[in-house]
Backbone bond lengths (Angstrom), bond angles and torsions (degrees), N, CA, C in turn:
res aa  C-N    CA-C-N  psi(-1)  N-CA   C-N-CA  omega(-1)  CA-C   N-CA-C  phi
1 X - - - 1.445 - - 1.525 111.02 -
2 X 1.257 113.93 -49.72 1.753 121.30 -170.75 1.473 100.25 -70.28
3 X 1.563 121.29 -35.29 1.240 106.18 -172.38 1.761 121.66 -74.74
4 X 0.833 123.76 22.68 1.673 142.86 -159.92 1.897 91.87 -121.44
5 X 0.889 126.18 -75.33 1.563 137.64 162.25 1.821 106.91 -18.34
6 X 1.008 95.83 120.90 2.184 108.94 -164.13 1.807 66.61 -128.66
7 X 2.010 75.29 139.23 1.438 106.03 171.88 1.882 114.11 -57.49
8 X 1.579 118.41 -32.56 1.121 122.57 173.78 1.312 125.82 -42.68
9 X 1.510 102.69 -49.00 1.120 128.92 -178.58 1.812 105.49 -50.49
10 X 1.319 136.75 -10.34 1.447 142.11 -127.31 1.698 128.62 -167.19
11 X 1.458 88.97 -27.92 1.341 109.00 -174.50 1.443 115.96 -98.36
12 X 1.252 107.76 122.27 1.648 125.68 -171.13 1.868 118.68 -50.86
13 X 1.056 117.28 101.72 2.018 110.26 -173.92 1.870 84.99 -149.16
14 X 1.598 90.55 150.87 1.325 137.47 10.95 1.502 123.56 -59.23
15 X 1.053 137.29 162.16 1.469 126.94 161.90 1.446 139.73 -94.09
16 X 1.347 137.52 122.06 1.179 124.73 -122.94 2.103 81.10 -114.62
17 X 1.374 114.44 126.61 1.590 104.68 177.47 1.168 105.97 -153.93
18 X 1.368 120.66 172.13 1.378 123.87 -179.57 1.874 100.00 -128.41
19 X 1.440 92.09 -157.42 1.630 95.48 -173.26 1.308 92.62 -132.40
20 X 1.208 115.61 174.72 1.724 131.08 178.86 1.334 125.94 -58.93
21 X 1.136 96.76 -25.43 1.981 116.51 -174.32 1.858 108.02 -92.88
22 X 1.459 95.91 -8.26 1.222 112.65 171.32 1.987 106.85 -50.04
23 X 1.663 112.14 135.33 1.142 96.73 -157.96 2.017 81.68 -98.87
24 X 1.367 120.87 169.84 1.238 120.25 -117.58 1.759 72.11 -105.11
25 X 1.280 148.95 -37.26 1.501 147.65 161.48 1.328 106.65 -57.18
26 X 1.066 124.71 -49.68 1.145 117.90 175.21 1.942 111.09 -52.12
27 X 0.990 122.40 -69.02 1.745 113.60 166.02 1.282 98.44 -46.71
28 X 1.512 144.89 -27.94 1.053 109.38 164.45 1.470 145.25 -42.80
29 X 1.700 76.92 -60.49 1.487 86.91 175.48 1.244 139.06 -86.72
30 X 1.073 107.64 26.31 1.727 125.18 -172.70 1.312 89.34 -122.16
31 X 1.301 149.53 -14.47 1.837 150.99 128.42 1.404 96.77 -6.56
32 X 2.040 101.14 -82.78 0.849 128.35 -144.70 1.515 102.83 -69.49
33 X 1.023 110.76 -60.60 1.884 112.10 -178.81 1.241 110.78 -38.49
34 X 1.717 122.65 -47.21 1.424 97.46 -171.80 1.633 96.57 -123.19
35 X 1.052 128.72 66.33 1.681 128.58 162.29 1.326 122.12 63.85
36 X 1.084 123.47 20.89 1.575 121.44 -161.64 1.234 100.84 -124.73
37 X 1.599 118.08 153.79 0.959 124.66 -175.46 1.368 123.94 -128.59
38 X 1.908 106.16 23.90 1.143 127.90 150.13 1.438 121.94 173.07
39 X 1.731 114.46 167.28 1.122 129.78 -161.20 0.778 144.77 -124.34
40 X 1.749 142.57 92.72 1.332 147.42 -150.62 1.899 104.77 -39.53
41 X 1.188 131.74 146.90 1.334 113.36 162.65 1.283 109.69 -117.34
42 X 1.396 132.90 128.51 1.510 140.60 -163.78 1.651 116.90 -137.90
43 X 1.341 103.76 133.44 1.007 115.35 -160.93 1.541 111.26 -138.13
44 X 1.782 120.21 106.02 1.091 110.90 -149.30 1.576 137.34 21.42
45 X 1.573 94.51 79.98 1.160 123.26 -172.51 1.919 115.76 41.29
46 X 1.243 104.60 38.95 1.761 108.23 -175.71 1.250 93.26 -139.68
47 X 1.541 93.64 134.62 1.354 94.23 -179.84 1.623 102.56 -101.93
48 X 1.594 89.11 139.30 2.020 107.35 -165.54 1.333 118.21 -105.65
49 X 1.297 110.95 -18.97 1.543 117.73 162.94 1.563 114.40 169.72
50 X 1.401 134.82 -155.79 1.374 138.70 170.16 1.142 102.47 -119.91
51 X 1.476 103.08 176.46 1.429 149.66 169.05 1.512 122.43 -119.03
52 X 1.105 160.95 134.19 1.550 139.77 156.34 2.240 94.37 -129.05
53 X 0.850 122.81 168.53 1.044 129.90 -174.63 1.628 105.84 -76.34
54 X 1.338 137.01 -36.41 0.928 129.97 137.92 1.820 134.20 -3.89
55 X 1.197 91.25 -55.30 1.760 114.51 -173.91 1.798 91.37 -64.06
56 X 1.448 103.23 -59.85 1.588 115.98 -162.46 1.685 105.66 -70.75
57 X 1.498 119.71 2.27 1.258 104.92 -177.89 1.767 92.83 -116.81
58 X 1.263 124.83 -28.10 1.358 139.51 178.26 2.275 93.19 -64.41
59 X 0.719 114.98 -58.02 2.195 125.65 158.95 1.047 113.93 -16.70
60 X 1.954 101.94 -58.86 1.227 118.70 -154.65 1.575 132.88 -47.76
61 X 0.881 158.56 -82.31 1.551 148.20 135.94 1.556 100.61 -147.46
62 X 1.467 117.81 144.62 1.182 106.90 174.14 1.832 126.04 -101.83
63 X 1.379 119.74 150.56 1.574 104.06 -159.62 2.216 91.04 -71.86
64 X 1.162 114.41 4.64 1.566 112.95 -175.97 1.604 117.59 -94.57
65 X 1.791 107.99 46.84 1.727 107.28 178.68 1.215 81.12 -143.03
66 X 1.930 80.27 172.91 1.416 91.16 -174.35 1.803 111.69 -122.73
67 X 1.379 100.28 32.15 1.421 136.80 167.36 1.907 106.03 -66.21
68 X 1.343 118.50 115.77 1.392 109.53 -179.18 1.619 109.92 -66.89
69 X 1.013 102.30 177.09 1.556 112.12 176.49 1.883 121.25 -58.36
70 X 1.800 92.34 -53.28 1.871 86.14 155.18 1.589 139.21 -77.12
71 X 1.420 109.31 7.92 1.364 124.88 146.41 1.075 108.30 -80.32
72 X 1.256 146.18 -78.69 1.531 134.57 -155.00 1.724 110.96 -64.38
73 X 1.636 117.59 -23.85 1.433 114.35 -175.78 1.676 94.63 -83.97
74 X 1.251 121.80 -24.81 1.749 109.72 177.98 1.104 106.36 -69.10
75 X 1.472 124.07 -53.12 1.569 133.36 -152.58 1.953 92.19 -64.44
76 X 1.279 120.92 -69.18 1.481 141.43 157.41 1.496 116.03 -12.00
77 X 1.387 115.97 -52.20 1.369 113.14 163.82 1.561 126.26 -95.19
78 X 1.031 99.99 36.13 1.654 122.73 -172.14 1.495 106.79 -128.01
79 X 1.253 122.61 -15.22 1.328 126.85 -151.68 1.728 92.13 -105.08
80 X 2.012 117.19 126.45 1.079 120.51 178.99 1.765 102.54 -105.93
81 X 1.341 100.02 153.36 1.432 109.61 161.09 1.400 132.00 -43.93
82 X 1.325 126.11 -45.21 0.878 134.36 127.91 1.848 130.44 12.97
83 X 1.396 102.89 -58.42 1.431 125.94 172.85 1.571 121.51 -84.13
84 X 0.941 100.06 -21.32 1.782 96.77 -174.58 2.157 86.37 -128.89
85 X 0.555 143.53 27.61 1.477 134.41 -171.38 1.928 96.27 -93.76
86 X 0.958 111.03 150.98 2.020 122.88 171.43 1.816 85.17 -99.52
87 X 1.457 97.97 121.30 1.459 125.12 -175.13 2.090 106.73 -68.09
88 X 1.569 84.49 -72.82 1.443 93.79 -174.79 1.667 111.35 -86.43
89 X 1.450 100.12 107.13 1.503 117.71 -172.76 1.505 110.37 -89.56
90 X 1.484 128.84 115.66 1.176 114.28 156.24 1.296 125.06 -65.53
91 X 1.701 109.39 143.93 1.916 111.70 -175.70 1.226 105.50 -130.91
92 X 1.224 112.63 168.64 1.539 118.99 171.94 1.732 110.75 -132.31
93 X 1.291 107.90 161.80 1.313 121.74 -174.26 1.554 105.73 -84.21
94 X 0.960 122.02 150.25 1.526 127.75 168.40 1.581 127.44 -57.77
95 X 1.456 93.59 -36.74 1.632 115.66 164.96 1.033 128.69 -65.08
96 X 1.694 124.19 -18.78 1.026 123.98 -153.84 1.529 97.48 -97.96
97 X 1.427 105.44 155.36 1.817 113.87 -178.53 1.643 112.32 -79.23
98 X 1.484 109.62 134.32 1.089 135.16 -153.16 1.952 105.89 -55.54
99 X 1.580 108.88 -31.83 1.129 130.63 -172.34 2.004 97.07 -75.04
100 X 1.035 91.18 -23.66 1.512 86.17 -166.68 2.050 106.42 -78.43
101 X 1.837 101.07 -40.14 1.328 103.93 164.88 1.305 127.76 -53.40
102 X 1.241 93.82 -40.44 2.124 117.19 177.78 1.492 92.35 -30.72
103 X 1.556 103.28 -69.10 1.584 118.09 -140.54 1.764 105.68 -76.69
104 X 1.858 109.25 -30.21 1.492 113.54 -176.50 1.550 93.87 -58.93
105 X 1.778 114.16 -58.14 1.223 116.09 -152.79 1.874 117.96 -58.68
106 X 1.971 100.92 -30.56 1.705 107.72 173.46 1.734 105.42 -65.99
107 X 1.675 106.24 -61.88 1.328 89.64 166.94 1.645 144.90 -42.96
108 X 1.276 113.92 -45.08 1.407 121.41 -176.42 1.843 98.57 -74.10
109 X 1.334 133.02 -28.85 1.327 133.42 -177.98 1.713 96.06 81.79
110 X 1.128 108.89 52.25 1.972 110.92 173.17 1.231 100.83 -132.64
111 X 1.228 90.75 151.40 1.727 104.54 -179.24 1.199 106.22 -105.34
112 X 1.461 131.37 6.71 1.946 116.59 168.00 1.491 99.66 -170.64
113 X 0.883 94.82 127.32 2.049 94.05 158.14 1.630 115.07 -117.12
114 X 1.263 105.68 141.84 1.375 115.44 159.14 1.628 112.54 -64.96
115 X 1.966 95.45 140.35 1.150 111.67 177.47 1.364 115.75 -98.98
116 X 1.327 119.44 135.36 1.365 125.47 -168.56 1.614 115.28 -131.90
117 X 0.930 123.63 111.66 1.877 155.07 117.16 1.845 87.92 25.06
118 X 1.455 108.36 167.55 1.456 123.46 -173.25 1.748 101.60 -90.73
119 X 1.412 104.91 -20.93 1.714 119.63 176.99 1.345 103.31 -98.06
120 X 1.541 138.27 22.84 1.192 152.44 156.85 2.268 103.34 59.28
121 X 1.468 87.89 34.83 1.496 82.62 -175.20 1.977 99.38 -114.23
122 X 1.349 96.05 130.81 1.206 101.92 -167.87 1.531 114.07 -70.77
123 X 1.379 89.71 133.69 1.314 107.77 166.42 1.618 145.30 -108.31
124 X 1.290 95.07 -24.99 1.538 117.83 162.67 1.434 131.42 -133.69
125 X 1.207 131.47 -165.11 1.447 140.52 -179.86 1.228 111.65 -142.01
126 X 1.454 127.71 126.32 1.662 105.97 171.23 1.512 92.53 -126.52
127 X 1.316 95.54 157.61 1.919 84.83 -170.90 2.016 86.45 -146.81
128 X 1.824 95.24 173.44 1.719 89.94 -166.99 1.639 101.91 -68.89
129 X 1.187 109.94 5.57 1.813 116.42 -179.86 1.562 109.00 -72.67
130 X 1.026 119.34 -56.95 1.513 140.18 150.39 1.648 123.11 -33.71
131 X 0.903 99.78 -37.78 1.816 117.99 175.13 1.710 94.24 -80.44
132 X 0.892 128.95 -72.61 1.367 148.90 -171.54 1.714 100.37 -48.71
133 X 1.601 110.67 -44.14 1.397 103.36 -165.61 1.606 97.81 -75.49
134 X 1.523 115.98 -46.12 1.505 118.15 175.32 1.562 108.20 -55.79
135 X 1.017 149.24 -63.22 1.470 144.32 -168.55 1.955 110.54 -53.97
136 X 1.305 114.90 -40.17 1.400 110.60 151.32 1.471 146.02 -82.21
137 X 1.243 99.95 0.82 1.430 135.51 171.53 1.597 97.54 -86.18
138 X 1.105 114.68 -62.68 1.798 108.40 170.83 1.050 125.78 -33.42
139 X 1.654 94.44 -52.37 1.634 104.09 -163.19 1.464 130.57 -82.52
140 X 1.320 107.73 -5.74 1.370 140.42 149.08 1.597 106.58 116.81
141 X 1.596 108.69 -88.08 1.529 109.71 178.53 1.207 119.05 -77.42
142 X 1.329 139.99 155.16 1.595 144.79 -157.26 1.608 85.87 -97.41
143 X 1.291 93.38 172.21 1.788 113.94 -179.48 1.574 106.06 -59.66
144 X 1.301 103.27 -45.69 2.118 117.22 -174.17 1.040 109.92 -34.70
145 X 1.885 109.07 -58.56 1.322 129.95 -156.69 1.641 106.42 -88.77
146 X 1.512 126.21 -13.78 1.511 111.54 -174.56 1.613 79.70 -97.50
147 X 1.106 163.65 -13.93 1.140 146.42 -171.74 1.556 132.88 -77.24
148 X 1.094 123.22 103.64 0.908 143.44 -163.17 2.061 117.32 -30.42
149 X 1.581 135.87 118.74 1.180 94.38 -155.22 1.536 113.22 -93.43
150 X 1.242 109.35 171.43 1.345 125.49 -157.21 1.543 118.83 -81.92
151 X 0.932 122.47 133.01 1.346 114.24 -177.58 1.621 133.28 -83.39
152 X 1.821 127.46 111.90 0.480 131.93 -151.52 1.207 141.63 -155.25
């Protein structure tokens, strides 16, 4: 059954990304605005590596220097994506069966890869949210609705 299911079919676009020069709050906050918890990084139309929010909290400043506070907020808003980004991104094809991402993403220990085009320019996102939405999407009714109602 799963092997019939194409990542297209599943995978989150438009795709929301920045570029390397991207300043490193700024991907923050474009996380935060629209729910995501990470970001293709593209660079004339190539994609050059990620971001995940992870990266931007691992950046973040630590309370263990002895750097004052308007040192660490200059240095901090100085800091590009670019610098903290994971270079070599695994991707997947659009074609490819959904079961097959499942298994890269448990194996590799990632929670999303960008989907990429035959010109390796991204086009989508599939993340384990996406996996999750298709596997209850299969199964027809959500947990809410088989549950019996409550008395009240």
């Amino acid at each position: 059954m799963l092997d019939n299911v194409k990542v297209r079919d599943w995978m989150t676009y438009p795709v929301i990304s920045i570029t390397p020069h991207t300043l490193l709050n700024s991907a923050r906050q474009t996380m935060k605005e629209n729910g995501i918890r990470r970001l293709p990084v593209v660079e004339n139309d190539q994609l050059v590596g990620i971001i995940t929010i992870g990266d931007v909290r691992e950046a973040s400043p630590s309370d263990a220097t002895t750097l004052s506070i308007w040192e660490l907020n200059y240095l901090w808003a100085q800091l590009t994506v670019e610098k903290v980004m994971t270079r070599h991104v695994l991707t997947i094809g659009p074609e490819a069966p959904m079961i097959d991402a499942a298994e890269l993403m448990l194996e590799q220990k990632i929670a999303g890869l960008p989907v990429v085009d035959a010109n390796d320019k991204v086009i989508g996102m599939l993340t384990e949210s996406d996996i999750f939405r298709m596997l209850v999407k299969a199964r027809g009714k959500t947990i809410m609705e088989r549950m019996p109602p409550q008395p009240g």
